[in-house]
MIGU-206276 format. One line per 4 residues: number of its first residue (from 0); for each residue x, y, z of C-alpha. Coordinates in steps of 0.05 Angstrom, whole numbers, plus 5000, padded with zeros to 4 digits. Example, Ala and Ser with C-alpha at 12.3 -4.5 7.8 and 13.67 -1.06 7.14 Angstrom:
REM residues 2
0	5246,4910,5156  5273,4979,5143
This chain:
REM residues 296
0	1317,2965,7071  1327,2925,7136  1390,2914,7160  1408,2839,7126
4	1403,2868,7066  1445,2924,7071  1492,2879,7102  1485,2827,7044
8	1488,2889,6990  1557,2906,7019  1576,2844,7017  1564,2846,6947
12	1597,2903,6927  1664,2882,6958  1657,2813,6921  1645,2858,6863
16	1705,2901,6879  1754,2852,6887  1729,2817,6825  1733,2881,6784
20	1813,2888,6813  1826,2817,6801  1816,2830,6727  1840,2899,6712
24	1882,2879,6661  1944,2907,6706  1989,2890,6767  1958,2921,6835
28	1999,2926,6903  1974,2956,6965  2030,2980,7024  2017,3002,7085
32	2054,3066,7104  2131,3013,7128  2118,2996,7055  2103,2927,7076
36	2048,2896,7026  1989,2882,7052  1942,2874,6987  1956,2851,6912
40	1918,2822,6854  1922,2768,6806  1962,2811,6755  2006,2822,6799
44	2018,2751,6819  2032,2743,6755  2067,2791,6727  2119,2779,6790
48	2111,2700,6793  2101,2701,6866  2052,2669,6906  2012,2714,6950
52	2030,2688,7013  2099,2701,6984  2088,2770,6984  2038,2789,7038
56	2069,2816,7096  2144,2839,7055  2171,2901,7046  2165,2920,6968
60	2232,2956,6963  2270,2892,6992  2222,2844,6951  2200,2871,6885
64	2229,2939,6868  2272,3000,6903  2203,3033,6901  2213,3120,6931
68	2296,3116,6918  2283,3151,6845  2284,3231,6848  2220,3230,6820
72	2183,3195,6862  2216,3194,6934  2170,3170,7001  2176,3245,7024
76	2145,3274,6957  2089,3214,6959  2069,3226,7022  2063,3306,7007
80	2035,3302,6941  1992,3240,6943  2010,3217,6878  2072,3202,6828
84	2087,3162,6765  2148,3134,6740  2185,3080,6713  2226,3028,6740
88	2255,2957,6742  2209,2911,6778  2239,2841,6803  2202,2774,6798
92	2211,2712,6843  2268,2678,6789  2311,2749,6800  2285,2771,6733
96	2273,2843,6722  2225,2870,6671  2207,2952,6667  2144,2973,6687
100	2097,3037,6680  2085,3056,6761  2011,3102,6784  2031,3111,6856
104	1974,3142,6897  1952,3146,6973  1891,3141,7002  1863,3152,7070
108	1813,3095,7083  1759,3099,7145  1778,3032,7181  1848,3025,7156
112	1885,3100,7154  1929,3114,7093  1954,3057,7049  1995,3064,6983
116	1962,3036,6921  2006,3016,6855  1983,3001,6787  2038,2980,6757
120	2043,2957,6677  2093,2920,6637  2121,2960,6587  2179,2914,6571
124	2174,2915,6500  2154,2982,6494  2228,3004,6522  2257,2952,6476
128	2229,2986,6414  2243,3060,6449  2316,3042,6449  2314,3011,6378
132	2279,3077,6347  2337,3111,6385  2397,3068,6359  2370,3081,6294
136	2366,3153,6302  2437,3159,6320  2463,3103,6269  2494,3105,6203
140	2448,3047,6166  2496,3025,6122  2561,3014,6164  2527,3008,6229
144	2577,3067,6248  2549,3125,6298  2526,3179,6237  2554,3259,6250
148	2489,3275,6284  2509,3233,6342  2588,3239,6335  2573,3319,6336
152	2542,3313,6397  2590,3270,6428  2643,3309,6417  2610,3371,6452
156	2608,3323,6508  2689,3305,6510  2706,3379,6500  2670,3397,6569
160	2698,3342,6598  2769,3359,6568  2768,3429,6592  2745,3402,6662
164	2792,3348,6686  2846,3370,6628  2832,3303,6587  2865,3303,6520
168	2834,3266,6461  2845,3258,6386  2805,3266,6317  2826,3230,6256
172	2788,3255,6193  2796,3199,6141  2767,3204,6064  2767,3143,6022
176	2808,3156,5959  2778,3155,5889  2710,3146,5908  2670,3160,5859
180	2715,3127,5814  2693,3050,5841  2627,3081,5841  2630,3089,5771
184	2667,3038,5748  2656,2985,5790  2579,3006,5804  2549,3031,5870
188	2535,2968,5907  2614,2953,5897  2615,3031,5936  2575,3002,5986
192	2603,2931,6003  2674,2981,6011  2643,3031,6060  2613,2977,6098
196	2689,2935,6101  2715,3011,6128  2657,3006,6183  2682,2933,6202
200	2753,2957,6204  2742,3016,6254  2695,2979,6297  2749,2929,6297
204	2805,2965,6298  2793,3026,6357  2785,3012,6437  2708,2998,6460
208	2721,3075,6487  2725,3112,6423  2673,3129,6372  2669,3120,6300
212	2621,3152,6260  2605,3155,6174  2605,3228,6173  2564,3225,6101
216	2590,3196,6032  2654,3161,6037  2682,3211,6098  2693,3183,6171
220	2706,3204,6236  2745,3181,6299  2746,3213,6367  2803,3175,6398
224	2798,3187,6480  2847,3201,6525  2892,3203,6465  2947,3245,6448
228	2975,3273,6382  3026,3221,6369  2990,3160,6397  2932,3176,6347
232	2969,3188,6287  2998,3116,6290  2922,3093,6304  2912,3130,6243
236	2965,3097,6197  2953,3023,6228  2866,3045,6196  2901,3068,6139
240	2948,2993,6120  2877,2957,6134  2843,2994,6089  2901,2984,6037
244	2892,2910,6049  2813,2901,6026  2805,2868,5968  2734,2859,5942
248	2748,2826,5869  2746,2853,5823  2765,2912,5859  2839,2903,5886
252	2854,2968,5911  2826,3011,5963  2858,3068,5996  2849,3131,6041
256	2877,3193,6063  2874,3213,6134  2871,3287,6166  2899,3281,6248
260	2887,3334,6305  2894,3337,6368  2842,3381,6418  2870,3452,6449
264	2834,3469,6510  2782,3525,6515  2769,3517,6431  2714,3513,6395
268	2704,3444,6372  2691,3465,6300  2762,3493,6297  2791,3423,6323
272	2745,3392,6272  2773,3454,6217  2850,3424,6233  2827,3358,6223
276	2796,3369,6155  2861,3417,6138  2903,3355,6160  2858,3316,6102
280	2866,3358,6045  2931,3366,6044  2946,3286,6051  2898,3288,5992
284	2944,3349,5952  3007,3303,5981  2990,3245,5933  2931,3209,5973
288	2937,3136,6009  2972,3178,6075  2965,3204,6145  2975,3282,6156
292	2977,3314,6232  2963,3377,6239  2979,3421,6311  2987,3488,6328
């Protein structure tokens, strides 16, 4: 083969390559090692709205993302390792941000040294419906309340941090009255429409800091933050008079009884929780329709 054509085959093949990275399907951006961009496709054009002559010759952290600042993918451990994947917020020309999937890889080319190559996907909608199969997981689907799995957890959570910086906080145990009563009289969707009017109430009716959850049936669940004793047990009774005032006719009458703790360093949540529900039952022996505290 003389040398025109191997010239001419070359040629080729790079008109082939760029063709083939043109249409990968997939945003491509090639840094240098000042992570200023020196190559990019179509895709990512796109995906970015930029022009290329926009982009050519920029830095990528100030232009499109804060590309090596995440722990798992830092310029030290890329340039050690050769490789890294991770996601992040990308930024298009209108200030935008969508996510994107990241395959960070560097290569040492003949002419050129070692350049930075990143395929990069947009996985927008995939992290949209990750975070609604999460708030699902952790929501009660009836009163759009937090349900105990979450509430559980939470409250692990604000006992560390109680024992830590000495934080007090609240539970208020609250038990509609005569439950199954409505349910039977009244029928089960009338049950319903009155556990979903509690869930409006205490997402109403509690600071955008506390957490409300349907613990199962017709039980709920407050954690009441930086909240002590006596400043939860009039939260409590101010629930209680709005759930005294829902009327759903025929049903005219709706009430509760409410159990009210307050957290001792050092325990075991389940013994806060215990007091609580202690707190509860004995409103419940006292008559119903009231608020019991309960401290040791």
């Amino acid at each position: 083969m003389s040398s025109a054509d191997s010239l001419k085959r070359l040629a080729l093949s790079h008109d082939s390559l760029y063709q083939v990275l043109d249409n990968l399907g997939s945003g491509l951006i090639i840094l240098d090692l000042n992570k200023v961009i020196i190559g990019l496709n179509k895709w990512a054009l796109k995906m970015t709205g930029y022009e290329e002559e926009e982009l050519l010759g920029k830095l990528a952290p100030e232009t499109l993302f804060a590309l090596f600042t995440t722990e798992r993918c830092t310029f030290e451990y890329l340039l050690q390792n050769n490789w890294c994947e991770f996601d992040a917020l990308m930024k298009r020309k209108d200030q935008s941000t969508f996510y994107a999937h990241l395959l960070v890889t560097v290569i040492d080319t003949h002419d050129r040294g070692k350049m930075i190559v990143i395929n990069f996907f947009d996985i927008t909608e995939k992290k949209a419906l990750e975070k609604e199969l999460f708030q699902a997981s952790i929501t009660d689907y009836l009163t759009g309340l937090y349900n105990r799995r979450f509430i559980m957890e939470t409250l692990q959570k604000e006992k560390e941090l109680s024992d830590r910086y000495n934080l007090p906080f609240s539970l208020v145990l609250l038990d509609l009255d005569y439950f199954k009563f409505i349910n039977d009289i009244y029928g089960h969707d009338m049950g319903d429409r009155v556990l979903i009017e509690v869930g409006r109430i205490l997402k109403e009716k509690i600071r955008a800091s506390d957490v409300s959850a349907r613990m199962g049936g017709e039980e709920f669940l407050i954690l009441l933050r930086n909240t002590t004793l006596d400043k939860a047990t009039i939260v409590a009774e101010k629930i209680r008079e709005e759930i005294t005032g829902i009327k759903i006719p025929p049903l005219d009458w709706v009430s509760a009884s409410f159990g009210v703790t307050a957290y001792q360093k050092n325990e075991p949540i389940n013994d806060t929780l215990r007091r609580a529900d202690l707190a509860l039952l004995k409103a419940k022996a006292l008559g119903k329709n009231c608020v019991i505290t309960f401290e040791e």
